[in-house]
VOTORTI-680675 format. One record per residue: x negated, y, z negated of N, C-alpha, C in turn; residue in one letter. Coordinates in steps of 0.02 Angstrom, whole numbers, padded with zeros to 5 digits, always signed. Layout:
N
XYZXYZXYZA/...
# end
This chain:
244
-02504+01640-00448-02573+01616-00455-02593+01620-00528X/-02622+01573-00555-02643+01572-00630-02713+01611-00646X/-02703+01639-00707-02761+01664-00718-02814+01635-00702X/-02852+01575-00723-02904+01537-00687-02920+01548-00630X/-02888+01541-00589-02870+01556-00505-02917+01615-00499X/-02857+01675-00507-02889+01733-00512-02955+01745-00537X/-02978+01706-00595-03043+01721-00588-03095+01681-00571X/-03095+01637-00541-03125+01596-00488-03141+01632-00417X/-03075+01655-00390-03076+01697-00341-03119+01759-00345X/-03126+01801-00419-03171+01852-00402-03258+01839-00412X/-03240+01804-00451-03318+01787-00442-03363+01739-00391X/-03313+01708-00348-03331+01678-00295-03366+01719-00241X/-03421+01709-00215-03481+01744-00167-03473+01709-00099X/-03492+01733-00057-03510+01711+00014-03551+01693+00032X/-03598+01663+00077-03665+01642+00067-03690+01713+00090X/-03663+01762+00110-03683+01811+00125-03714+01855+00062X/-03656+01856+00026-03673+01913-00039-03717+01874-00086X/-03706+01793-00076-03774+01782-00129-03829+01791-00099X/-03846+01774-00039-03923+01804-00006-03951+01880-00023X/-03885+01935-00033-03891+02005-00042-03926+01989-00129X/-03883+01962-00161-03874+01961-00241-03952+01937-00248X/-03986+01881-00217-04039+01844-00223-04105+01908-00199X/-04093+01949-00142-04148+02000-00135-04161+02039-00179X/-04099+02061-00200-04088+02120-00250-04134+02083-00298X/-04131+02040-00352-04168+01999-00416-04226+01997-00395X/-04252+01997-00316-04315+01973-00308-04360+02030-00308X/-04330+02100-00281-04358+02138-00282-04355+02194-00351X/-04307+02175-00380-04308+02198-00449-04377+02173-00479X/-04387+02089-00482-04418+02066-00520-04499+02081-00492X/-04485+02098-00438-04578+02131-00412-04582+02211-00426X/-04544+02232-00424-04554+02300-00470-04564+02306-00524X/-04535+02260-00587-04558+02239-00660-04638+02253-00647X/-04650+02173-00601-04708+02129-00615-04795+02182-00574X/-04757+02230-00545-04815+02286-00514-04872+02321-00572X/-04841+02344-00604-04884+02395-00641-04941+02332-00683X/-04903+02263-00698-04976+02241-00717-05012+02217-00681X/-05010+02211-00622-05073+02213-00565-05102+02252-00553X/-05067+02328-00554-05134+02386-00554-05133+02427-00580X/-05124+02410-00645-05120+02454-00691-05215+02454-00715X/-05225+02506-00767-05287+02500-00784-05318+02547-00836X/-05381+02521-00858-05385+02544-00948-05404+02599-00929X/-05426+02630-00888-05469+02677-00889-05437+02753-00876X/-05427+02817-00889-05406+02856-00866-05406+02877-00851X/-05370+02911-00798-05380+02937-00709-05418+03022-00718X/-05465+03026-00653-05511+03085-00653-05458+03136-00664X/-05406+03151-00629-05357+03203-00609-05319+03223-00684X/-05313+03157-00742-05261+03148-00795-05321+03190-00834X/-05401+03169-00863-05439+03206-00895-05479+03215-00864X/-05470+03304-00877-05522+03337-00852-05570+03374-00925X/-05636+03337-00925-05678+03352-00949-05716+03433-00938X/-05728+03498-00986-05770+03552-00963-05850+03558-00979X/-05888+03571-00949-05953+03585-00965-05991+03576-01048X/-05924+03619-01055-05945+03645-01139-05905+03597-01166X/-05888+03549-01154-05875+03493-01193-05901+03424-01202X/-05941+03415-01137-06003+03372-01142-06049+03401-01158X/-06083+03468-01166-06117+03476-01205-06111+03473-01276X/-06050+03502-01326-06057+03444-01397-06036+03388-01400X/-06010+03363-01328-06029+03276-01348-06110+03264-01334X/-06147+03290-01333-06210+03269-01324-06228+03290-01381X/-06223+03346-01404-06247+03370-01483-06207+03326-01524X/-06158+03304-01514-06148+03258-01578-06188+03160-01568X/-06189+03149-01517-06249+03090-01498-06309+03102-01533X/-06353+03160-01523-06390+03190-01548-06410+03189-01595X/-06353+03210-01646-06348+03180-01724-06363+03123-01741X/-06314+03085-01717-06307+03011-01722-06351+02953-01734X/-06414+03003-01685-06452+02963-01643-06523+03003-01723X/-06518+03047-01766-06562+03071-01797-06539+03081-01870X/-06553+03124-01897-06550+03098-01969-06471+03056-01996X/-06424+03096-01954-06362+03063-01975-06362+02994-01977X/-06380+02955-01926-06386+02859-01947-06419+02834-01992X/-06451+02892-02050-06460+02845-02103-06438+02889-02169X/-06434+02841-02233-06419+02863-02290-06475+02830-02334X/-06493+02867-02371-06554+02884-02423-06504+02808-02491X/-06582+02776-02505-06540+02733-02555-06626+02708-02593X/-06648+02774-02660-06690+02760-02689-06734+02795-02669X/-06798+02756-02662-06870+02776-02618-06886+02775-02570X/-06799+02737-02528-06821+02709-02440-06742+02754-02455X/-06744+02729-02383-06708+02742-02328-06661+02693-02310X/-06583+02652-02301-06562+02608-02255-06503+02650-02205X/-06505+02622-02142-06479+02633-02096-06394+02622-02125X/-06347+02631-02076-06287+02612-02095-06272+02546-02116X/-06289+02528-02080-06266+02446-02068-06285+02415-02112X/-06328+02430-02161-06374+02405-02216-06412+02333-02185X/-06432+02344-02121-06493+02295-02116-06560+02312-02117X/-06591+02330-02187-06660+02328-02178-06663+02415-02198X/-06739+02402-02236-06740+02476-02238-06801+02523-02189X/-06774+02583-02196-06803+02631-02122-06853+02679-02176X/-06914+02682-02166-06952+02729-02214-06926+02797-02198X/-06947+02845-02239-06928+02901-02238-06965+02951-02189X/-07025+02915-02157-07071+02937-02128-07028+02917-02044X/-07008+02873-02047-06971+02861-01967-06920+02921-01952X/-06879+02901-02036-06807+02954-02030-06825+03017-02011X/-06890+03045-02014-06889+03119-02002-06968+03120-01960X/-06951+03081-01921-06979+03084-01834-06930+03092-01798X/-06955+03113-01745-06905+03135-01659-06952+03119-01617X/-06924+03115-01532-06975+03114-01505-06980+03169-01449X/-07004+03194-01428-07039+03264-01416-06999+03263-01339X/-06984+03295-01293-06977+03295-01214-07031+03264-01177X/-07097+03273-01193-07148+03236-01146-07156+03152-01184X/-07115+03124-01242-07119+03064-01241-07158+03053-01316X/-07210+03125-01325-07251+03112-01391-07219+03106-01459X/-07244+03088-01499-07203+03081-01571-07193+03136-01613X/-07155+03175-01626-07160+03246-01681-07126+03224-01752X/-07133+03276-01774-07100+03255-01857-07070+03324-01886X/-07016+03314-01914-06975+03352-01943-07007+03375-02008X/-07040+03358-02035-07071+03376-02088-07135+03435-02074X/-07173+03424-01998-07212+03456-01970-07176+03530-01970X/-07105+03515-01940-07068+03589-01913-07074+03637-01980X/-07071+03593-02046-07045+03621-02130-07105+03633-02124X/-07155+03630-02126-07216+03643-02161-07257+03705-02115X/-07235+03708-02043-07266+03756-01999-07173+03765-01948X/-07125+03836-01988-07077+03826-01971-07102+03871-01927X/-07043+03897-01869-07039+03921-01791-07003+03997-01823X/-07031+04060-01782-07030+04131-01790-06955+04119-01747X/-06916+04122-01770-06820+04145-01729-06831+04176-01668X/-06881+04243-01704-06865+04293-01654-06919+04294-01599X/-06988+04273-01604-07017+04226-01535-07044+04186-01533X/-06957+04145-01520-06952+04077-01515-06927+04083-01430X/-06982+04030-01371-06936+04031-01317-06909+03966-01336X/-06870+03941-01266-06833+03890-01257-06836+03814-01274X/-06901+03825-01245-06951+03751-01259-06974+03742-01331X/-06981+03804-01377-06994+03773-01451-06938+03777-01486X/-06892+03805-01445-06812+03785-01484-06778+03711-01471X/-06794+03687-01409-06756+03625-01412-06800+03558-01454X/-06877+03598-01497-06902+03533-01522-06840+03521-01586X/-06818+03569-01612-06789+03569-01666-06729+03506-01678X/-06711+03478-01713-06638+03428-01710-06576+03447-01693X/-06553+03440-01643-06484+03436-01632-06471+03494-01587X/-06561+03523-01571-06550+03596-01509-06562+03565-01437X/-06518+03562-01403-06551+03555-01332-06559+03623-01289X/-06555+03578-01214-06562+03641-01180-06510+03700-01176X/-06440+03674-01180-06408+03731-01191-06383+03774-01258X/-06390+03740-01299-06394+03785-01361-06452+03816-01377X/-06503+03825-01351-06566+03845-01356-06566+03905-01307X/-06532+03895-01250-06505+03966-01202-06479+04008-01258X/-06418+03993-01284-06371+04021-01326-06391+04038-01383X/-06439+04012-01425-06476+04066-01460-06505+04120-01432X/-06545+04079-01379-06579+04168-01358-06543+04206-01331X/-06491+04212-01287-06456+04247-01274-06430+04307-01334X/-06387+04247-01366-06352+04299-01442-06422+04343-01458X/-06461+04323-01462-06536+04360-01480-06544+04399-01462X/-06538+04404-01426-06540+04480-01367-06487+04524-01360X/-06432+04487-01370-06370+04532-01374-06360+04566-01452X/-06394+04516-01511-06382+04555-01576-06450+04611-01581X/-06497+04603-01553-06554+04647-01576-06604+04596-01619X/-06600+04553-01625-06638+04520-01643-06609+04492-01712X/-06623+04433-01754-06594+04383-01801-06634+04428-01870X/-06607+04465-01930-06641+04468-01985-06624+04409-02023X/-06593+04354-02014-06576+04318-02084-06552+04252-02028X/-06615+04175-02046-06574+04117-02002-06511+04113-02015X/-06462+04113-02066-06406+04115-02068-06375+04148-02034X/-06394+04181-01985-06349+04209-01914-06350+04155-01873X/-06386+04115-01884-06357+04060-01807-06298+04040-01838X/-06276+04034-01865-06189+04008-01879-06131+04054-01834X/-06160+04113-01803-06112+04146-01742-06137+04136-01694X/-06202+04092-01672-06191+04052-01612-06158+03995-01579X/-06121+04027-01532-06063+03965-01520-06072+03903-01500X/-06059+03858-01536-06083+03806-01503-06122+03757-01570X/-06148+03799-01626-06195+03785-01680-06143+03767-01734X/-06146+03716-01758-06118+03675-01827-06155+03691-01882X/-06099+03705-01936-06134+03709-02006-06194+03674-02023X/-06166+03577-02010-06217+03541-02017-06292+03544-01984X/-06291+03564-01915-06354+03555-01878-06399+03631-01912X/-06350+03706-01925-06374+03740-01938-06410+03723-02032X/-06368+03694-02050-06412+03685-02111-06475+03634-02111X/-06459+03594-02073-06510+03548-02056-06603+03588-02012X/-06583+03637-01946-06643+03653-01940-06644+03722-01990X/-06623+03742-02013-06639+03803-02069-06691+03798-02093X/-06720+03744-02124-06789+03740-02154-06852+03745-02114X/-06821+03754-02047-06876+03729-01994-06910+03805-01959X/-06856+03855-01993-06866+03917-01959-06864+03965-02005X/-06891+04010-01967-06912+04080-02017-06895+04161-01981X/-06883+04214-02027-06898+04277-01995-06959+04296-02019X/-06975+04324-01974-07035+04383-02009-07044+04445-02076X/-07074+04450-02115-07049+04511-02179-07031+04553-02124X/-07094+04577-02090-07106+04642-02064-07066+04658-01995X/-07004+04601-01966-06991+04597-01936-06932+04673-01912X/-06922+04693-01884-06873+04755-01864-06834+04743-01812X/-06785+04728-01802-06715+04735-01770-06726+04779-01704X/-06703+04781-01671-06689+04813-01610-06604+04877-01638X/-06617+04929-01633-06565+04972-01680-06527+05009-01604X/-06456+05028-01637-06392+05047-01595-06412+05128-01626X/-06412+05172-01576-06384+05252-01612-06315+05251-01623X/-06296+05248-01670-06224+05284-01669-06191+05355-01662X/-06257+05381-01671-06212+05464-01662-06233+05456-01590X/-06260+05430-01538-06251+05447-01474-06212+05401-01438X/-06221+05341-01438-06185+05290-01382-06108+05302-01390X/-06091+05288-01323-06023+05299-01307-05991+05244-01316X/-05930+05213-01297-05916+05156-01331-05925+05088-01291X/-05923+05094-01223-05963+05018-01187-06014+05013-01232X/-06075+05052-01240-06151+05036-01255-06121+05017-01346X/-06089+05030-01351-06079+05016-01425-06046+04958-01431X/-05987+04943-01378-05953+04867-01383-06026+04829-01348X/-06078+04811-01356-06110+04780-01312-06148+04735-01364X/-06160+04765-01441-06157+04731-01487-06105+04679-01514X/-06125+04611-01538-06074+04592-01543-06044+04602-01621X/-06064+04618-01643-06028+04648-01732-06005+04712-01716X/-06002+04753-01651-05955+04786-01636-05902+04773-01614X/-05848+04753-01622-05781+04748-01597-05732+04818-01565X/-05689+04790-01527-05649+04855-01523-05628+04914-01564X/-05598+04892-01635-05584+04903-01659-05636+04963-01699X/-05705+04927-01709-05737+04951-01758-05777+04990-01700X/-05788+05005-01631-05809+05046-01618-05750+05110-01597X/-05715+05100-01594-05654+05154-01595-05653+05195-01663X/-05652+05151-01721-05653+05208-01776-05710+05220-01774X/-05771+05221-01748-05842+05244-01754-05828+05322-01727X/-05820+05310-01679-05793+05358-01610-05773+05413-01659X/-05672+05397-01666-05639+05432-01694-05668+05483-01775X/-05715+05443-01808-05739+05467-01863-05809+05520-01842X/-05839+05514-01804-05892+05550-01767-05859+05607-01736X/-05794+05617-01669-05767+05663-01665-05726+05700-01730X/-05708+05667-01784-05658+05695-01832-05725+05764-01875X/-05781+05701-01884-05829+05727-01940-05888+05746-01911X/-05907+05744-01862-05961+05766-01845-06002+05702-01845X/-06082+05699-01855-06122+05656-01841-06144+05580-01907X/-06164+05545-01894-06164+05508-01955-06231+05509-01973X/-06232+05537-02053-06312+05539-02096-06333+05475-02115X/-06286+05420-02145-06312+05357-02154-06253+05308-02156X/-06291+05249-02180-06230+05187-02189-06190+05216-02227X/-06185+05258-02284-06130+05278-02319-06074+05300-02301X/-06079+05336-02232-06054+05363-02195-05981+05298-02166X/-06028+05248-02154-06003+05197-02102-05964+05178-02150X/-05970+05169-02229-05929+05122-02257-05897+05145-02272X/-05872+05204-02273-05805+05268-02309-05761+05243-02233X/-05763+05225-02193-05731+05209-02120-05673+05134-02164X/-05611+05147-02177-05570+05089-02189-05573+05050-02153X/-05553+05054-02089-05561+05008-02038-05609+04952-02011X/-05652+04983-02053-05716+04955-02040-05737+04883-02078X/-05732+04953-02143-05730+04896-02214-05793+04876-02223X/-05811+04854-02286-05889+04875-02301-05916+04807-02285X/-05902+04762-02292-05922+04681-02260-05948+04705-02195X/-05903+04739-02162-05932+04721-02088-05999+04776-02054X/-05979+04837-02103-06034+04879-02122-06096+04876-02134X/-06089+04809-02197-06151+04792-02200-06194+04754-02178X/-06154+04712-02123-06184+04674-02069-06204+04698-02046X/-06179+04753-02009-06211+04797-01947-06260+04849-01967X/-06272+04859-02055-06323+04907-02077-06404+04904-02042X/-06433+04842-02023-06475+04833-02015-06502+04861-01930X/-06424+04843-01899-06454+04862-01832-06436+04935-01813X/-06419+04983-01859-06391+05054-01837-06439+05104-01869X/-06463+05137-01818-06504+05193-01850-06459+05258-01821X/-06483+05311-01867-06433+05380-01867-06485+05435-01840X/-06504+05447-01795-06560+05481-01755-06537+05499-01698X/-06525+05562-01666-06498+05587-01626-06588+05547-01557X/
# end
């Protein structure tokens, strides 16, 4: 038999095996052609899962968006991004209130808000505070003893450099204001981790230096503590009194 032959013969089909050969292609070619029928842009509930605390700073960053950030200063006015048209400076630093009325950011500068009693409702007039960062100040509030310096909202979680520099002008402490104070020569160390500028760490050498030395006479005391280290010392100077 000649080569030709031979391969004539193997590649020759039956009407049987081409009917097989012909399913096979057909169902190959609908398996290709599936995924773009239901496939889709959107992505599945189960694939992202969104947490609480993550639509909440997607809402604080809308927030922004939606207030001084959409515009840039150009002269004596104001233009928006897009540079269509200019926005007075008097719009740029309006908001509008929860009941719908008009407030002004300039109002907040000129008659700023007491930190320390501030409730909920005059915290969220501020830019970029809603309802749950306005919990979360007061909370930390309560847990630090009270705010001596606005530059503590920057260890509320949740609070951006930007928004914190932004309502900064809007708020105030009191001169005469006084802290809510930790004993250190008495509390044991829960009541002492309960502060949050107490850490493990730094209430353990509190501990250990109190049993080593006896009682503590003042901050001087606290900052001879290595562990401690005088930065963190002097954070916590304000809220520690030495009074049995």
């Amino acid at each position: 038999m000649h080569v030709k032959e031979h391969i004539k013969v193997l590649l020759s089909f039956s009407k049987k095996e081409r009917r097989g050969i012909y399913l096979l292609l057909s169902v190959s070619l609908l398996l290709w052609a599936l995924p773009f029928f239901f496939s889709s842009e959107e992505i599945p509930e189960n694939v992202l899962h969104v947490t609480p605390l993550e639509i909440d700073e997607a809402k604080q960053v809308l927030q922004k968006r939606k207030g001084l950030a959409n515009f840039q200063h150009s002269g004596a006015g104001v233009y928006n991004k897009a540079g269509y048209g200019r926005v007075s400076i008097a719009a740029k630093d309006s908001f509008q209130n929860r009941d719908g009325s008009r407030g002004n950011y300039v109002d907040l500068k000129q008659n700023p808000i007491d930190i320390n009693n501030a409730d909920s409702i005059s915290l969220e007039r501020l830019p970029g505070i809603g309802q749950k960062l306005s919990s979360r100040i007061i909370r930390y509030r309560d847990r630090l003893g009270g705010f001596v310096s606005v530059s503590q909202l920057i260890e509320v979680y949740g609070l951006t450099d930007s928004v914190v520099r932004l309502i900064s002008p809007m708020l105030f402490v009191a001169g005469q204001y006084k802290p809510k104070k930790i004993d250190v020569n008495s509390l044991g160390y829960q009541e002492l981790r309960t502060h949050p500028y107490i850490q493990h760490h730094v209430a353990m050498a509190l501990l250990a230096y109190r049993n080593a030395h006896g009682r503590f006479s003042s901050i001087d005391d606290v900052y001879n503590i290595i562990s401690v280290g005088r930065k963190k010392a002097e954070r916590l100077s304000p809220y520690l009194t030495f009074n049995d």
